[in-house]
C-alpha positions as MATLAB code, in Angstrom:
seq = 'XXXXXXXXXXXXXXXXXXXXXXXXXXXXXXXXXXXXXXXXXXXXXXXXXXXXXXXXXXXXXXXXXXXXXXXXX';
ca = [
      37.679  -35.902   -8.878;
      40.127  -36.607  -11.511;
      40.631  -40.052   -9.809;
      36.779  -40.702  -10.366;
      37.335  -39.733  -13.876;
      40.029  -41.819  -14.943;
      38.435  -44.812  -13.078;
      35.016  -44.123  -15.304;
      37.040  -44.204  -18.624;
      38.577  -46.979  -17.501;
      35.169  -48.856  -17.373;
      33.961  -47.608  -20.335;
      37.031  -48.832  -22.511;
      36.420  -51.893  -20.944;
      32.551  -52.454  -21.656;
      33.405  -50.971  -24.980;
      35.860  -53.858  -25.180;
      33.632  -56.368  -24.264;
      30.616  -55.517  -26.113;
      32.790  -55.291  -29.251;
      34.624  -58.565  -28.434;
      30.812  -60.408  -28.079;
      30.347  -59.260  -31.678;
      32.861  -60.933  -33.085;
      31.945  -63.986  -31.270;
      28.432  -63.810  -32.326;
      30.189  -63.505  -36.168;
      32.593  -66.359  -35.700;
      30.377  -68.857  -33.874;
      28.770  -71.545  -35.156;
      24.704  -71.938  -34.756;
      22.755  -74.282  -35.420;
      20.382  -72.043  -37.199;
      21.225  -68.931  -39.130;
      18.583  -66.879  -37.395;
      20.065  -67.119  -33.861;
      22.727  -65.374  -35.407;
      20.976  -62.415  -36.464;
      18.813  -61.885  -33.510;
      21.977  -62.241  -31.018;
      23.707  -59.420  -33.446;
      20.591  -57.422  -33.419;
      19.674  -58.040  -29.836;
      23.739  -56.773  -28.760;
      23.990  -54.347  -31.245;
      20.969  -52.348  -30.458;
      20.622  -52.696  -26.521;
      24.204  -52.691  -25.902;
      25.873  -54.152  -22.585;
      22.458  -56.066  -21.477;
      22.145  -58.727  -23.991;
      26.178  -59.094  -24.090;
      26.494  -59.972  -20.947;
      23.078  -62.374  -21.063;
      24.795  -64.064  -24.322;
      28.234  -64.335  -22.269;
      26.846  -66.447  -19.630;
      24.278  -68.280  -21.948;
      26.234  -68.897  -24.977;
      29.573  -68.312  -24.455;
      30.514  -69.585  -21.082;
      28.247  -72.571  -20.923;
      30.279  -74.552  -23.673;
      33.339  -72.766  -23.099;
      34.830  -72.883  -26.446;
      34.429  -69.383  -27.686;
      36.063  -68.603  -30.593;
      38.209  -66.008  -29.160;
      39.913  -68.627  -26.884;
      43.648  -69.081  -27.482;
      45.322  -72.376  -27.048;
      45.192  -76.083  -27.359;
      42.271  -77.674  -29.400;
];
Protein backbone atom coordinates (compact mmCIF):
# COMPACT_ATOMS: atom_id res chain seq x y z
CA UNK A 1 0.00 0.00 0.00
CA UNK A 2 2.57 2.47 0.84
CA UNK A 3 4.39 1.34 -2.39
CA UNK A 4 1.14 2.37 -4.37
CA UNK A 5 1.32 5.59 -2.59
CA UNK A 6 4.65 6.74 -3.20
CA UNK A 7 4.36 5.58 -6.89
CA UNK A 8 1.00 7.98 -7.17
CA UNK A 9 2.94 11.05 -5.79
CA UNK A 10 5.45 10.28 -7.91
CA UNK A 11 3.08 10.81 -10.95
CA UNK A 12 1.53 13.61 -9.72
CA UNK A 13 4.87 15.66 -9.19
CA UNK A 14 5.52 14.71 -12.49
CA UNK A 15 2.22 15.88 -14.37
CA UNK A 16 2.46 18.80 -12.05
CA UNK A 17 5.88 19.26 -13.64
CA UNK A 18 4.83 19.01 -16.95
CA UNK A 19 1.76 20.96 -17.00
CA UNK A 20 3.72 23.79 -15.33
CA UNK A 21 6.70 23.38 -17.72
CA UNK A 22 3.95 23.72 -20.93
CA UNK A 23 3.13 27.09 -19.38
CA UNK A 24 6.13 28.52 -19.62
CA UNK A 25 6.49 27.35 -23.08
CA UNK A 26 3.22 28.70 -24.09
CA UNK A 27 4.78 32.24 -22.37
CA UNK A 28 8.12 32.04 -24.09
CA UNK A 29 7.06 30.90 -27.56
CA UNK A 30 6.70 32.78 -30.35
CA UNK A 31 3.13 32.84 -32.37
CA UNK A 32 2.30 34.09 -35.11
CA UNK A 33 -0.74 35.67 -33.68
CA UNK A 34 -1.18 36.95 -30.17
CA UNK A 35 -4.46 35.15 -29.70
CA UNK A 36 -3.07 31.58 -30.04
CA UNK A 37 -1.31 32.54 -27.12
CA UNK A 38 -4.08 33.23 -24.94
CA UNK A 39 -6.33 30.45 -25.89
CA UNK A 40 -3.34 27.77 -25.46
CA UNK A 41 -2.85 29.49 -21.77
CA UNK A 42 -6.51 29.42 -21.20
CA UNK A 43 -7.16 26.10 -22.82
CA UNK A 44 -3.97 24.44 -20.30
CA UNK A 45 -4.67 26.43 -17.54
CA UNK A 46 -8.26 25.60 -17.08
CA UNK A 47 -8.51 21.84 -18.30
CA UNK A 48 -5.25 20.89 -17.01
CA UNK A 49 -3.19 17.73 -18.33
CA UNK A 50 -5.57 17.30 -21.60
CA UNK A 51 -4.74 20.25 -23.62
CA UNK A 52 -0.90 20.03 -22.35
CA UNK A 53 -0.31 17.07 -23.64
CA UNK A 54 -2.47 17.92 -27.11
CA UNK A 55 -0.16 21.25 -27.32
CA UNK A 56 3.06 18.95 -26.62
CA UNK A 57 2.59 16.86 -29.58
CA UNK A 58 1.03 19.70 -31.78
CA UNK A 59 3.12 22.58 -30.97
CA UNK A 60 5.93 21.65 -29.24
CA UNK A 61 7.24 18.47 -30.68
CA UNK A 62 6.37 19.05 -34.28
CA UNK A 63 9.08 21.89 -34.72
CA UNK A 64 11.15 20.73 -32.03
CA UNK A 65 12.62 23.89 -30.90
CA UNK A 66 10.87 24.53 -27.66
CA UNK A 67 12.10 27.09 -25.75
CA UNK A 68 12.99 25.03 -22.86
CA UNK A 69 15.57 23.09 -24.99
CA UNK A 70 19.18 23.39 -23.82
CA UNK A 71 22.03 23.38 -26.21
CA UNK A 72 23.41 24.33 -29.53
CA UNK A 73 21.42 26.89 -31.71
Amino acid sequence: MVLFMILVVILALAVAVFWIWTIIDVARRDFKNSNERLIWLLLIILLGIIPSLVYYFVVMRPDNKGCMKVGKK
